[in-house]
PDB file of N, CA, C and O in Angstrom:
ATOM      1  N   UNK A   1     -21.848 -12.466  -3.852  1.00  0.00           N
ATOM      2  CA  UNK A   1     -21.346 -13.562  -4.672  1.00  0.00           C
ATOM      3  C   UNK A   1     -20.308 -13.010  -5.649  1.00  0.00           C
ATOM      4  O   UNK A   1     -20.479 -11.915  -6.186  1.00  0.00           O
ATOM      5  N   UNK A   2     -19.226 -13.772  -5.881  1.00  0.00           N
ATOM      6  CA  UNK A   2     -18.342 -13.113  -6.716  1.00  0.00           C
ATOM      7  C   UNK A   2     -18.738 -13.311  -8.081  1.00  0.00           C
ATOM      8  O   UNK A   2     -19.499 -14.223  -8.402  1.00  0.00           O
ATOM      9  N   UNK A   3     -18.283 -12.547  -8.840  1.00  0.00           N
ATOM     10  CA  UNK A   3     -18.813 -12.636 -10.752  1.00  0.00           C
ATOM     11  C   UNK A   3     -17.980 -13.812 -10.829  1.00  0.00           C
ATOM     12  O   UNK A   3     -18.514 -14.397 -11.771  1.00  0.00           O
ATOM     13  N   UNK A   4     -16.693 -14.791 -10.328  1.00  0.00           N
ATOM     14  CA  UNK A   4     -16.487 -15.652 -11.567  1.00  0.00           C
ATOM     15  C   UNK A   4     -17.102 -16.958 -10.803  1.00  0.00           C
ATOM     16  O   UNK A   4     -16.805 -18.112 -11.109  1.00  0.00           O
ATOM     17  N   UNK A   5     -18.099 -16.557  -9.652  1.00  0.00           N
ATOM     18  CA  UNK A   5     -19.120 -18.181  -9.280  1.00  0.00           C
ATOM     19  C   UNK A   5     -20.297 -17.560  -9.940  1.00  0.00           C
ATOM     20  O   UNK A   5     -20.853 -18.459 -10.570  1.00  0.00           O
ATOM     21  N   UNK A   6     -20.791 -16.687 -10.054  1.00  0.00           N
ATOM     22  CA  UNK A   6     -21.904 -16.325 -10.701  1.00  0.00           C
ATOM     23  C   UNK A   6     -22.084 -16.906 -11.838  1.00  0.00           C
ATOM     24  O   UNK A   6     -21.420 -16.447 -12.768  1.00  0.00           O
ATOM     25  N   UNK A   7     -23.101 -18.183 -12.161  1.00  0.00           N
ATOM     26  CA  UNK A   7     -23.461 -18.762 -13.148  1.00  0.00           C
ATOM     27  C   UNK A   7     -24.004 -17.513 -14.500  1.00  0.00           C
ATOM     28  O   UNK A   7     -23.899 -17.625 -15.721  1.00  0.00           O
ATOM     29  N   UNK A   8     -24.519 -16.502 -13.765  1.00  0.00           N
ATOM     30  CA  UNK A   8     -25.271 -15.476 -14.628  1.00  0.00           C
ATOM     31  C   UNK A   8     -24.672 -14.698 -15.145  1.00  0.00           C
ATOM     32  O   UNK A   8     -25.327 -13.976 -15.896  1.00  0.00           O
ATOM     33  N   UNK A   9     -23.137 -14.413 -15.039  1.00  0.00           N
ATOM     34  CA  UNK A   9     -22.056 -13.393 -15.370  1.00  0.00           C
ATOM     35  C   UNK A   9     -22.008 -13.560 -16.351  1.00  0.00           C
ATOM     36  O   UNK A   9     -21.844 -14.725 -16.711  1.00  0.00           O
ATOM     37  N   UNK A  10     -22.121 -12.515 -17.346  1.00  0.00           N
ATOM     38  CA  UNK A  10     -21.433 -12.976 -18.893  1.00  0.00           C
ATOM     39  C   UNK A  10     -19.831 -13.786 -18.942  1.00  0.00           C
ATOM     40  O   UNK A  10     -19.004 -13.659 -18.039  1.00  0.00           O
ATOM     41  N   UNK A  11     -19.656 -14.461 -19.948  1.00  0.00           N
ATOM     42  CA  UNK A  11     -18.098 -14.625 -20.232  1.00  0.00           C
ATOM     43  C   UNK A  11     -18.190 -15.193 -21.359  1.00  0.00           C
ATOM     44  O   UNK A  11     -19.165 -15.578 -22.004  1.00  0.00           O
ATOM     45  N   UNK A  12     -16.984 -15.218 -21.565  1.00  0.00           N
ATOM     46  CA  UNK A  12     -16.452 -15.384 -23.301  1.00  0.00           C
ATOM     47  C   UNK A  12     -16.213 -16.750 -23.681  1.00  0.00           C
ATOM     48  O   UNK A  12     -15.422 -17.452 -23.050  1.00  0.00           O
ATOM     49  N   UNK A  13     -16.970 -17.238 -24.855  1.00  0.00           N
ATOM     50  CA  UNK A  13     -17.182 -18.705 -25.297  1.00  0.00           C
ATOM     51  C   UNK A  13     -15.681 -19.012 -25.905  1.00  0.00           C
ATOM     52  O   UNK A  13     -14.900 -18.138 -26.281  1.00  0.00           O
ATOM     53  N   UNK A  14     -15.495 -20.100 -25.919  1.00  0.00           N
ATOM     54  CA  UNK A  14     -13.891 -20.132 -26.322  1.00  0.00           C
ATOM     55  C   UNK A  14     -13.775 -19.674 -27.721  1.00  0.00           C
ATOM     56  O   UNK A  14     -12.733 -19.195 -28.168  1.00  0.00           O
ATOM     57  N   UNK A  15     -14.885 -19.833 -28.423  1.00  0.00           N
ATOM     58  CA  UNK A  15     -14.784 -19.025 -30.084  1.00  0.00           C
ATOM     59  C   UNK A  15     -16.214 -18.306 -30.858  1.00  0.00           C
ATOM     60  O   UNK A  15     -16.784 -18.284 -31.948  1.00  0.00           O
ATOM     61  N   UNK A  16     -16.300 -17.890 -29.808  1.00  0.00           N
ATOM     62  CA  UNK A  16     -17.666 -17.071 -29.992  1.00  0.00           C
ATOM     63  C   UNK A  16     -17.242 -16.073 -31.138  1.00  0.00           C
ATOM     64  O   UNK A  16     -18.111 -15.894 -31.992  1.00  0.00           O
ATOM     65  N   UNK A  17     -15.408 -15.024 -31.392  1.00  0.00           N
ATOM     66  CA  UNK A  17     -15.727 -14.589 -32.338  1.00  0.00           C
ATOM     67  C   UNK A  17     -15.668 -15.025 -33.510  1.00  0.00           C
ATOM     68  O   UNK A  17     -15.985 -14.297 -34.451  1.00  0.00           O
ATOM     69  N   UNK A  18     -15.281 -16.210 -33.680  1.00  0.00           N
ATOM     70  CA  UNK A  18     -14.847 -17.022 -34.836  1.00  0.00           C
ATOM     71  C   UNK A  18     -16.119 -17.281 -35.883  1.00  0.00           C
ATOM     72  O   UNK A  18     -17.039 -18.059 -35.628  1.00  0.00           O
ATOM     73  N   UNK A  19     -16.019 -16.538 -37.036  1.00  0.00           N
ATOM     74  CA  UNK A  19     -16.862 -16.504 -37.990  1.00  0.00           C
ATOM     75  C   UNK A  19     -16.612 -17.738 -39.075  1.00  0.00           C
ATOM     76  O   UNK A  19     -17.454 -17.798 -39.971  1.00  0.00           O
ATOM     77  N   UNK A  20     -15.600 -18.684 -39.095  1.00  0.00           N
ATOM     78  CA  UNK A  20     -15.666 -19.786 -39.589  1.00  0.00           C
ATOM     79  C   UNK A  20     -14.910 -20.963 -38.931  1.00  0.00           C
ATOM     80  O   UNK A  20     -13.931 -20.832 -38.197  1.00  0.00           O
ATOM     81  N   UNK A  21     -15.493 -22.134 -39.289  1.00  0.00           N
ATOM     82  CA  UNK A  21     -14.228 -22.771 -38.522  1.00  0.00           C
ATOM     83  C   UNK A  21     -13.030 -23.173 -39.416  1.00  0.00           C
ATOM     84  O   UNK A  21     -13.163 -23.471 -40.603  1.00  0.00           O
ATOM     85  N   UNK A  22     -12.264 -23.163 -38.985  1.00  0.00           N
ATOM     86  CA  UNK A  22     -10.339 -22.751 -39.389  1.00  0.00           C
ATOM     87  C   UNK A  22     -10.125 -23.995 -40.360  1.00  0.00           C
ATOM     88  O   UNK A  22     -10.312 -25.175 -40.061  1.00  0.00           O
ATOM     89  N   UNK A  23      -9.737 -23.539 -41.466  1.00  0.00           N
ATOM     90  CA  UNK A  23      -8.737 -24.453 -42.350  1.00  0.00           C
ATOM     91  C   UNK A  23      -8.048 -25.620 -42.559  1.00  0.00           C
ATOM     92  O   UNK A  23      -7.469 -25.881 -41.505  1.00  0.00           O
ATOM     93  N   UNK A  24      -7.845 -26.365 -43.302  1.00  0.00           N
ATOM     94  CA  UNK A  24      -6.113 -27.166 -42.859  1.00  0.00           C
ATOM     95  C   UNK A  24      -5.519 -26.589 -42.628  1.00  0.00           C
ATOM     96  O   UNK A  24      -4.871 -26.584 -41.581  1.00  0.00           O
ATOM     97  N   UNK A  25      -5.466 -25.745 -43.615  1.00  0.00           N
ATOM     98  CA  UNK A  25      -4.207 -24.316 -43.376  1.00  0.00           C
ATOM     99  C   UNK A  25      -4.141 -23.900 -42.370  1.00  0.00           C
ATOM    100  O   UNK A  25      -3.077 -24.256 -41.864  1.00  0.00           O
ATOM    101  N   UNK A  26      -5.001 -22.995 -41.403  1.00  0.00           N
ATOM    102  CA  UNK A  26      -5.212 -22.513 -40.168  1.00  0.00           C
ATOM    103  C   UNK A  26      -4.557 -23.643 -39.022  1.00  0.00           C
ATOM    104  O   UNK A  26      -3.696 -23.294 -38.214  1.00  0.00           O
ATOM    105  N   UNK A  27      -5.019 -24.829 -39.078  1.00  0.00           N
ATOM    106  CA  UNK A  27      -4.829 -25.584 -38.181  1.00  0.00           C
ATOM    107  C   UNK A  27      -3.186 -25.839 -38.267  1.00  0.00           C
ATOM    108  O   UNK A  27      -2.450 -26.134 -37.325  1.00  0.00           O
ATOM    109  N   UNK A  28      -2.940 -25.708 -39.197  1.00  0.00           N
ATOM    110  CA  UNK A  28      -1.298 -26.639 -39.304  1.00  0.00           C
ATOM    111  C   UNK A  28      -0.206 -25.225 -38.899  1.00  0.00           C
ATOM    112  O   UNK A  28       0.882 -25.226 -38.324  1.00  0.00           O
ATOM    113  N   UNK A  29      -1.066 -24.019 -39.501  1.00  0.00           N
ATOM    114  CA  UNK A  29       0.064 -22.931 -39.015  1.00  0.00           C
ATOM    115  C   UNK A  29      -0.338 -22.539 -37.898  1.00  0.00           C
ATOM    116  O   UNK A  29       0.287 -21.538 -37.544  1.00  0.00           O
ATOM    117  N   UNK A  30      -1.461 -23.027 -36.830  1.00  0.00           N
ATOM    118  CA  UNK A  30      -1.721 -22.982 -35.372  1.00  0.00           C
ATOM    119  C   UNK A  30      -0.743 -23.772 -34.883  1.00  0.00           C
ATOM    120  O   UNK A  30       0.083 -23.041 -34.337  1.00  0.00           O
ATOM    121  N   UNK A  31      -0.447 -24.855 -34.814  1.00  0.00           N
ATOM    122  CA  UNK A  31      -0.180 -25.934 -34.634  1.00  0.00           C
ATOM    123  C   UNK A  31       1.543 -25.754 -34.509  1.00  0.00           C
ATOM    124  O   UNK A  31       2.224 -25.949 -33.503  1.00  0.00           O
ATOM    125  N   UNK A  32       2.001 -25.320 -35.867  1.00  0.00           N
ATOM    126  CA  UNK A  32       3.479 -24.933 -35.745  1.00  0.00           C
ATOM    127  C   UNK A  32       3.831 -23.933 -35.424  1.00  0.00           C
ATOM    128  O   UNK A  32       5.057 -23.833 -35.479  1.00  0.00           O
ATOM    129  N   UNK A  33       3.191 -22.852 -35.005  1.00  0.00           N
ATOM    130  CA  UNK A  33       3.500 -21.509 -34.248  1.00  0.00           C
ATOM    131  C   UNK A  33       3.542 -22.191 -32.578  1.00  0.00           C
ATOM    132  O   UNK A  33       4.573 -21.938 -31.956  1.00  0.00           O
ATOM    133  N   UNK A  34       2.826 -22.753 -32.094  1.00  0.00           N
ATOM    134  CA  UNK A  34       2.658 -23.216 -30.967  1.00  0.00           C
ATOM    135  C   UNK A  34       3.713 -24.047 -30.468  1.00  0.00           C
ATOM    136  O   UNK A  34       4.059 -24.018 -29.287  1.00  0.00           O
ATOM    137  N   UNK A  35       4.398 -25.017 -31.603  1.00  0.00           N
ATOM    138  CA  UNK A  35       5.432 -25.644 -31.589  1.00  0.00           C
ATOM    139  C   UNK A  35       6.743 -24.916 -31.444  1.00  0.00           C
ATOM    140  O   UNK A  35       7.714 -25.337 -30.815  1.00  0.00           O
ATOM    141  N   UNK A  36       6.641 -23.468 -32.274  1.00  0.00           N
ATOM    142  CA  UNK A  36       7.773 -22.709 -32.454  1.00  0.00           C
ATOM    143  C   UNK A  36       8.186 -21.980 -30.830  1.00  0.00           C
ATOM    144  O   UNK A  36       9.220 -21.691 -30.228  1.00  0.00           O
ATOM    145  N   UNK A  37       6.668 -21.902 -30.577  1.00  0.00           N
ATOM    146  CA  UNK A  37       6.591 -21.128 -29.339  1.00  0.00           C
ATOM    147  C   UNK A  37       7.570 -21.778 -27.762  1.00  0.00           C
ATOM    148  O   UNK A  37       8.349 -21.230 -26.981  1.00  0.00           O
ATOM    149  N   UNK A  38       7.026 -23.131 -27.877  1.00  0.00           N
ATOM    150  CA  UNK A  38       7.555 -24.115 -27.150  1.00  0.00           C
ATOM    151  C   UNK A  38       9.017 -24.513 -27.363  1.00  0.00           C
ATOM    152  O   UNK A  38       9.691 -25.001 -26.456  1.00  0.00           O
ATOM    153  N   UNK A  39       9.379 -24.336 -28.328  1.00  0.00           N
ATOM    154  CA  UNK A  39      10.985 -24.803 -28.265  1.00  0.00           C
ATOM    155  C   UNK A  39      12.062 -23.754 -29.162  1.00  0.00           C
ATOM    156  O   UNK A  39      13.216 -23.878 -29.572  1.00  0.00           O
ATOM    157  N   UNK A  40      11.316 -22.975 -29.206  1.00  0.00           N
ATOM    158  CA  UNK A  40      12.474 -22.353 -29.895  1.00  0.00           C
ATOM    159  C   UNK A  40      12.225 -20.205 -29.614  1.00  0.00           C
ATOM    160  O   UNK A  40      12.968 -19.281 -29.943  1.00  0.00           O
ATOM    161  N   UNK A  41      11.191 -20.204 -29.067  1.00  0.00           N
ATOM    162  CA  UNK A  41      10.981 -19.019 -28.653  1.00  0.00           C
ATOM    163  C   UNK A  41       9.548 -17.697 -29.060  1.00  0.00           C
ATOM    164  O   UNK A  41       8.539 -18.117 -29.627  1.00  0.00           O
ATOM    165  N   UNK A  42       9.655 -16.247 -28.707  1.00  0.00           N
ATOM    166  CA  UNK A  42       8.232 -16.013 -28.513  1.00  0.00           C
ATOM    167  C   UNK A  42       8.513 -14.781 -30.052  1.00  0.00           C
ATOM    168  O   UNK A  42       7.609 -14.409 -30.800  1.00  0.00           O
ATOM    169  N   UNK A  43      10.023 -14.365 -30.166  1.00  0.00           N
ATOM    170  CA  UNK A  43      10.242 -13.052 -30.915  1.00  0.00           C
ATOM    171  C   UNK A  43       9.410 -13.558 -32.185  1.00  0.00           C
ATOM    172  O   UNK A  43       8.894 -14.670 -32.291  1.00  0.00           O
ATOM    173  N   UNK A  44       9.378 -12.402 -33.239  1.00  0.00           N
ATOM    174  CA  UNK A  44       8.916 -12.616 -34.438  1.00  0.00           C
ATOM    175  C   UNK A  44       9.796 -13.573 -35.431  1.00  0.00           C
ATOM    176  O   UNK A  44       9.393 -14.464 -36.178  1.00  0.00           O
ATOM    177  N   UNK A  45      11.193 -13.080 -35.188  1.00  0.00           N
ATOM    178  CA  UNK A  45      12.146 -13.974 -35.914  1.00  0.00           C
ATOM    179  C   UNK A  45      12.802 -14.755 -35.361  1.00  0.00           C
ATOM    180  O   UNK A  45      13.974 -14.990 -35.657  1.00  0.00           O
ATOM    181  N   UNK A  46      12.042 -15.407 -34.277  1.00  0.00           N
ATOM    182  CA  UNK A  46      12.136 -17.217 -33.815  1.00  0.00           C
ATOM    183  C   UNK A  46      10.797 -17.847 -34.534  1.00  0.00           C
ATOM    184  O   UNK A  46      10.788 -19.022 -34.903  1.00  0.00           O
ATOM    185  N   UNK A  47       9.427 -16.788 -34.741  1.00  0.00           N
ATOM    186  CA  UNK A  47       8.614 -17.868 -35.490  1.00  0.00           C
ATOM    187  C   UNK A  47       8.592 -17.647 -36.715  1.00  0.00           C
ATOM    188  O   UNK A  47       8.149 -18.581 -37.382  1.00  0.00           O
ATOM    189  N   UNK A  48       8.946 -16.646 -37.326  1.00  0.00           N
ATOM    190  CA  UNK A  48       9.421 -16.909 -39.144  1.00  0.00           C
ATOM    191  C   UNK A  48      10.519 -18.156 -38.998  1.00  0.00           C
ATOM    192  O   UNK A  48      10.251 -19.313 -39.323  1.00  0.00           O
ATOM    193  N   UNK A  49      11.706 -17.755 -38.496  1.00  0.00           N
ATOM    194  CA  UNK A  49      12.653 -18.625 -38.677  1.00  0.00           C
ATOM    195  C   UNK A  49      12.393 -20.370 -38.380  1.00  0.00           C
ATOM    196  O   UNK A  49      12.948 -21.257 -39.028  1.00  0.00           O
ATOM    197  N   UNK A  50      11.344 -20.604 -37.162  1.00  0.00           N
ATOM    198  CA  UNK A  50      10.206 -21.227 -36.800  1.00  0.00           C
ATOM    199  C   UNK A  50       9.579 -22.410 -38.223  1.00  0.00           C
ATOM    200  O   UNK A  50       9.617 -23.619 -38.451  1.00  0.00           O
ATOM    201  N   UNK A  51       9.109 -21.329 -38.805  1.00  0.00           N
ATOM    202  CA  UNK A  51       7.772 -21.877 -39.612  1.00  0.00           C
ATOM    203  C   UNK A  51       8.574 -22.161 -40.885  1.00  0.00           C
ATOM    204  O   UNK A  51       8.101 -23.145 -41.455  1.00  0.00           O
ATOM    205  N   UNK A  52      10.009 -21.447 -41.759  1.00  0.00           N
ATOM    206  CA  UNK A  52      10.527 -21.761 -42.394  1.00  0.00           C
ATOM    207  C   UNK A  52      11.296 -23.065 -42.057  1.00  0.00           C
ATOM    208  O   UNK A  52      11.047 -23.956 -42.870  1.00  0.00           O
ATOM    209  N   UNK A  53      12.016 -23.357 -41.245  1.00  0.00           N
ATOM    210  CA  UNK A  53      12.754 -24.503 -41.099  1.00  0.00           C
ATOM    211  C   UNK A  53      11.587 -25.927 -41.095  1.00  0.00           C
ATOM    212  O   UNK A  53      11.930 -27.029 -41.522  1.00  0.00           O
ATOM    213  N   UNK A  54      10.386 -25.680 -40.611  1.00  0.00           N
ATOM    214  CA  UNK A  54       9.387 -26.620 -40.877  1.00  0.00           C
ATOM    215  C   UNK A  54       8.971 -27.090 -42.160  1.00  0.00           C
ATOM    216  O   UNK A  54       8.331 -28.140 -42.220  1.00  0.00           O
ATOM    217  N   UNK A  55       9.317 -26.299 -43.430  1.00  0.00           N
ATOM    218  CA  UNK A  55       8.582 -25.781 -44.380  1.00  0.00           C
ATOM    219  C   UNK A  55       7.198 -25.626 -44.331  1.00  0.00           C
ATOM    220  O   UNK A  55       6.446 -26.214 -45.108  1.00  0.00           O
ATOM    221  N   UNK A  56       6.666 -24.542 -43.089  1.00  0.00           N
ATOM    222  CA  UNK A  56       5.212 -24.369 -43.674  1.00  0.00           C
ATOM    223  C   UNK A  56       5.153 -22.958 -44.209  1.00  0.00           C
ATOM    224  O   UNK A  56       5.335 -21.822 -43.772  1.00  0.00           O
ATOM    225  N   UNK A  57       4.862 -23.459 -45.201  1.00  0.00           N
ATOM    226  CA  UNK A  57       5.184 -22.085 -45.858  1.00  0.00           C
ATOM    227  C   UNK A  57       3.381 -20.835 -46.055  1.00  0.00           C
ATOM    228  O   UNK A  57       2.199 -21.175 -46.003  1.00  0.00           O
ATOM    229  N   UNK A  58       4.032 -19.404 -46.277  1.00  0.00           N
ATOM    230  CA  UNK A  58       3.379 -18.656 -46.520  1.00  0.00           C
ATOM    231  C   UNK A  58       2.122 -19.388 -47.365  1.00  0.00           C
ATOM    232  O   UNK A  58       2.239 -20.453 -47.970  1.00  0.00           O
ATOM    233  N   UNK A  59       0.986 -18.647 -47.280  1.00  0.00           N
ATOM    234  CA  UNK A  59       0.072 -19.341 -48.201  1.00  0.00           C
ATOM    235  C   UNK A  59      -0.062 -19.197 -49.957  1.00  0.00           C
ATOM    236  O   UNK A  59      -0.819 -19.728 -50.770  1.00  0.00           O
ATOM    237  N   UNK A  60       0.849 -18.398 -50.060  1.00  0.00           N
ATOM    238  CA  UNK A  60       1.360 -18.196 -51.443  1.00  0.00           C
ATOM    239  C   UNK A  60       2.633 -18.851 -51.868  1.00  0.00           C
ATOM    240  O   UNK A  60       3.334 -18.778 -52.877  1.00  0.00           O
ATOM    241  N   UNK A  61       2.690 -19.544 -50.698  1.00  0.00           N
ATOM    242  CA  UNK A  61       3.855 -20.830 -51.120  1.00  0.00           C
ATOM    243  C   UNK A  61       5.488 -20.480 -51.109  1.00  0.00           C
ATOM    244  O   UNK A  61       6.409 -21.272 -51.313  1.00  0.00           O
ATOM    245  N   UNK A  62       5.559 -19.201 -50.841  1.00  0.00           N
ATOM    246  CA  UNK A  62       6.651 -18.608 -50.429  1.00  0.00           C
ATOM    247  C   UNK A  62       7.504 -18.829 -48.588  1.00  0.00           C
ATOM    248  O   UNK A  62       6.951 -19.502 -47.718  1.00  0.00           O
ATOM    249  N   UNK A  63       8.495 -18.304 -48.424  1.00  0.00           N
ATOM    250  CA  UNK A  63       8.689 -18.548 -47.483  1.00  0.00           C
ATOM    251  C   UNK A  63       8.700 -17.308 -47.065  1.00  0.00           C
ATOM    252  O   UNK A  63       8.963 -16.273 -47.677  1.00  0.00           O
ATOM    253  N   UNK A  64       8.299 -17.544 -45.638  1.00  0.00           N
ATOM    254  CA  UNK A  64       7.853 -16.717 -44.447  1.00  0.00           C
ATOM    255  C   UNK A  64       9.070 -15.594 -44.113  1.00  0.00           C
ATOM    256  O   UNK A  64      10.117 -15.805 -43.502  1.00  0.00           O
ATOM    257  N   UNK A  65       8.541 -14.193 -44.777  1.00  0.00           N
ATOM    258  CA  UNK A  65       9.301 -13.109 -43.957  1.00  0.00           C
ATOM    259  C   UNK A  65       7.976 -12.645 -42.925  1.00  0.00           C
ATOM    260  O   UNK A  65       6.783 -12.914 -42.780  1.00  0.00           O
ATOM    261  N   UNK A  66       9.209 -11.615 -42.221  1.00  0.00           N
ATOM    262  CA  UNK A  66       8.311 -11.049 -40.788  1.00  0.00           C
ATOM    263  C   UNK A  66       7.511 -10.026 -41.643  1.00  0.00           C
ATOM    264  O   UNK A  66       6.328  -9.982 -41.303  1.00  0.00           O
ATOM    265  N   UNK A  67       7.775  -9.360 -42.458  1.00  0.00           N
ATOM    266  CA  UNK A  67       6.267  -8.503 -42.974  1.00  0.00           C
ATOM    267  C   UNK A  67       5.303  -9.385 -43.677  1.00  0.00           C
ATOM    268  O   UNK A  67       4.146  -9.040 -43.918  1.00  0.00           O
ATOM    269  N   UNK A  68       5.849 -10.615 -44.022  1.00  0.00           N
ATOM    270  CA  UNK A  68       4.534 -11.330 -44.539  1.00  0.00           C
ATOM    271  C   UNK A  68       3.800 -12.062 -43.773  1.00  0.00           C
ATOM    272  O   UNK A  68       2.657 -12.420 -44.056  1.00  0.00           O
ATOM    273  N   UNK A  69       4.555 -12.406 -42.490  1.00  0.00           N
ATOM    274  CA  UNK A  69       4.118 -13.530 -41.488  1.00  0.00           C
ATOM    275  C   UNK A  69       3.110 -11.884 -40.456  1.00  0.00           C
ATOM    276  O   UNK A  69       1.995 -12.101 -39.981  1.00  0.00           O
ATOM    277  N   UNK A  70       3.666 -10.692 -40.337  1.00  0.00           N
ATOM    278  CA  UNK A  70       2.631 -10.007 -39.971  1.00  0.00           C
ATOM    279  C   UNK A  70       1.281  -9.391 -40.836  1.00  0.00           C
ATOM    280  O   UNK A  70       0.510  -8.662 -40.212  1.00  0.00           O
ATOM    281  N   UNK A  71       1.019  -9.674 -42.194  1.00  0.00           N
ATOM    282  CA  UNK A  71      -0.023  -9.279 -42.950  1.00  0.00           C
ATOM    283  C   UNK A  71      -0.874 -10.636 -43.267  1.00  0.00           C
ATOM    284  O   UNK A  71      -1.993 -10.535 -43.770  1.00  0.00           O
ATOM    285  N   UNK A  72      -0.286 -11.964 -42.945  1.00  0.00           N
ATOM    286  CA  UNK A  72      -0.737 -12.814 -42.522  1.00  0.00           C
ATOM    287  C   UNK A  72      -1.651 -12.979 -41.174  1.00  0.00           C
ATOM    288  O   UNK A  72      -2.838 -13.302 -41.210  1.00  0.00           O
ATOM    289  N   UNK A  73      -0.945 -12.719 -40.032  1.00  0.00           N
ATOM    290  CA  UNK A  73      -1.677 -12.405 -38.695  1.00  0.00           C
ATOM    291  C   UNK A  73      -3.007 -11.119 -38.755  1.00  0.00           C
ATOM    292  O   UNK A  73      -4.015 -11.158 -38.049  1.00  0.00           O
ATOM    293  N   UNK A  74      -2.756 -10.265 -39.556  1.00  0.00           N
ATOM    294  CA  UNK A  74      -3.713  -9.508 -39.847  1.00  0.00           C
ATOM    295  C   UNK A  74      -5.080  -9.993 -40.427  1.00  0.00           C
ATOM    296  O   UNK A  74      -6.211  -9.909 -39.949  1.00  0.00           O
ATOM    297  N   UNK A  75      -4.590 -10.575 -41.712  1.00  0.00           N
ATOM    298  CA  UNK A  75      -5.648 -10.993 -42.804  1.00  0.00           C
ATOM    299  C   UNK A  75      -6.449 -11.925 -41.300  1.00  0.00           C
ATOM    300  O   UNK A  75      -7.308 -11.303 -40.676  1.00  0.00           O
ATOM    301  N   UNK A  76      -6.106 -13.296 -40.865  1.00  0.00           N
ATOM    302  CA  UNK A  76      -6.714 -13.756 -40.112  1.00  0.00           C
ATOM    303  C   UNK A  76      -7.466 -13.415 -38.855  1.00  0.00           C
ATOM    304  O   UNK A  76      -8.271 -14.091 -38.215  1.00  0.00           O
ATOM    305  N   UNK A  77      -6.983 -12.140 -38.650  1.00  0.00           N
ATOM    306  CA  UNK A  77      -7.241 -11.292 -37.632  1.00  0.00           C
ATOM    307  C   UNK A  77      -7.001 -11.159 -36.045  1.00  0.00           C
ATOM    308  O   UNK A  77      -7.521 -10.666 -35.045  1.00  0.00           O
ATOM    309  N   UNK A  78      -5.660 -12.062 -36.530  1.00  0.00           N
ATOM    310  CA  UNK A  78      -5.048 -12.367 -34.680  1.00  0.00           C
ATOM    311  C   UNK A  78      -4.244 -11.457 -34.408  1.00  0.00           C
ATOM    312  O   UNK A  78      -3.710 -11.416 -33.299  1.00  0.00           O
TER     313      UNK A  78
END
């Protein structure tokens, strides 16, 4: 029997590691990264440039550079 018909196989819950569930915040900068992703591209500075032209801004209310938009991705842990 192959492991992915095997009812008994382990596999990964869609948010099994998720230790809380996500924000407004979380949701809206999910939401417009995904958007950024879709029409305007995948680099780092298509989704700063991305998330600024939206105004969603940094969570310190600033606007989004690429070292803040990556210590951001950190803190959340993506």
């Amino acid at each position: 029997m192959s492991t992915a018909t095997d009812p008994t196989w382990p596999y990964l819950e869609i948010h099994q590691s998720r230790t809380h569930e996500p924000s407004p915040y979380e949701y809206k900068l999910a939401a417009t990264i995904e958007e950024v992703f879709t029409k305007e591209g995948h680099e780092l500075a298509d989704v700063v440039r991305g998330l600024n032209a939206r105004q969603v801004h940094a969570p310190d209310g600033a606007a989004w550079t690429e070292d803040s938009f990556r210590a951001e991705m950190h803190r959340l842990g993506a």
